[in-house]
Every structure is written in structure tokens, then in C-alpha cells.
C-alpha positions, 0 to 999 in steps of 0.5 A, a space after each residue: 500500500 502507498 498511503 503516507 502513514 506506510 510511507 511514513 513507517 518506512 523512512 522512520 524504519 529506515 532511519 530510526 538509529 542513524 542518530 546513534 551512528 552518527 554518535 557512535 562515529 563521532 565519539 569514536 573518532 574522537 577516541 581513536 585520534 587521541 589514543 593514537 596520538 598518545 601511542 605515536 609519541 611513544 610508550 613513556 608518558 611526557 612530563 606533564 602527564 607523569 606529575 598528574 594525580 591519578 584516582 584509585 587504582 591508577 594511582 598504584 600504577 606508573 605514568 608510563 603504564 596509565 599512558 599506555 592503558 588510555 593509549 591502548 584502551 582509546 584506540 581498540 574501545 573507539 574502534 569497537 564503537 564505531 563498527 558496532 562490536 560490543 558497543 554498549 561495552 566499548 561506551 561503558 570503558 570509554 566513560 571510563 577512561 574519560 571520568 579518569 581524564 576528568 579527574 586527573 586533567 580536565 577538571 581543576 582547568 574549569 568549563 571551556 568553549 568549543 573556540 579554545 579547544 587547541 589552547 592551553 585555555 581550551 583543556 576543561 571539561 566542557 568536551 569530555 562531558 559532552 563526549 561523556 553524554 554520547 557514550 551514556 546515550 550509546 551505552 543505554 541505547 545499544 548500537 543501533 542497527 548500523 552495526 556489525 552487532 545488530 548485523 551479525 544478530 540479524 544472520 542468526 535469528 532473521 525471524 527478529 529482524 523487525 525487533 529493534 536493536 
């Protein structure tokens, strides 16, 4: 039947989670680069980032060892995000880590803006609670049907398709 109410149906199928992919591959890309960077200028944490006060349990580990863990956990968490691999999983570590950026860095510099991002004055926590809010919403909403998740479930049980993810 061609009646707008179908019509209507199949756009909001069709594009019920493209919201969610746009967070997911925005958070993630957001993660990888800074992971990336981190693990492209070594495995030894620089100066500034070995004088931080880390929370518990970090703080038992060296500086060297936490640049590693958020190098490693940034890259291999945003990329499970953005193909949709155990994605409510990669948004609870990716919280994580960045609670822990907050604690340690971004919150003692106080709420920046968007137009001081690549500043000294631009390192508050006005972005990683931005980031942190999309990881909430992936993490309680699941990936969406744009994902290898939802994609792979959809081979093993086609008689759930029309079920949202």
C-alpha cells in the first residue's frame, strides 16, 4: 500500500538509529585520534602527564603504564564503537577512561568553549562531558542497527529482524 502513514513507517524504519551512528562515529573518532596520538609519541608518558594525580587504582600504577592503558584502551574501545562490536561495552570503558581524564586533567582547568579547544585555555571539561553524554546515550541505547552487532544478530535469528536493536 502507498498511503503516507506506510510511507511514513518506512523512512522512520529506515532511519530510526542513524542518530546513534552518527554518535557512535563521532565519539569514536574522537577516541581513536587521541589514543593514537598518545601511542605515536611513544610508550613513556611526557612530563606533564607523569606529575598528574591519578584516582584509585591508577594511582598504584606508573605514568608510563596509565599512558599506555588510555593509549591502548582509546584506540581498540573507539574502534569497537564505531563498527558496532560490543558497543554498549566499548561506551561503558570509554566513560571510563574519560571520568579518569576528568579527574586527573580536565577538571581543576574549569568549563571551556568549543573556540579554545587547541589552547592551553581550551583543556576543561566542557568536551569530555559532552563526549561523556554520547557514550551514556550509546551505552543505554545499544548500537543501533548500523552495526556489525545488530548485523551479525540479524544472520542468526532473521525471524527478529523487525525487533529493534
Amino acid at each position: 500500500m502507498n498511503s503516507p502513514t506506510t510511507w511514513r513507517a518506512a523512512v522512520q524504519t529506515a532511519t530510526r538509529d542513524l542518530g546513534l551512528l552518527a554518535l557512535r562515529l563521532w565519539a569514536a573518532q574522537e577516541f581513536v585520534l587521541a589514543g593514537y596520538t598518545k601511542l605515536a609519541g611513544g610508550w613513556a608518558a611526557p612530563a606533564w602527564f607523569a606529575g598528574l594525580d591519578f584516582p584509585f587504582p591508577h594511582g598504584l600504577l606508573n605514568a608510563d603504564a596509565n599512558w599506555l592503558l588510555a593509549g591502548v584502551g582509546e584506540v581498540a574501545l573507539g574502534l569497537a564503537l564505531a563498527l558496532g562490536v560490543c558497543s554498549r561495552l566499548a561506551a561503558l570503558g570509554l566513560l571510563y577512561i574519560t571520568y579518569v581524564a576528568v579527574y586527573t586533567v580536565h577538571f581543576d582547568l574549569g568549563w571551556a568553549g568549543w573556540n579554545q579547544i587547541e589552547t592551553e585555555g581550551g583543556l576543561g571539561f566542557k568536551v569530555p562531558l559532552m563526549l561523556a553524554v554520547m557514550l551514556l546515550a550509546i551505552a543505554t541505547q545499544g548500537a543501533g542497527q548500523y552495526a556489525l552487532d545488530a548485523w551479525r544478530r540479524r544472520a542468526r535469528h532473521p525471524a527478529t529482524e523487525a525487533t529493534p536493536a
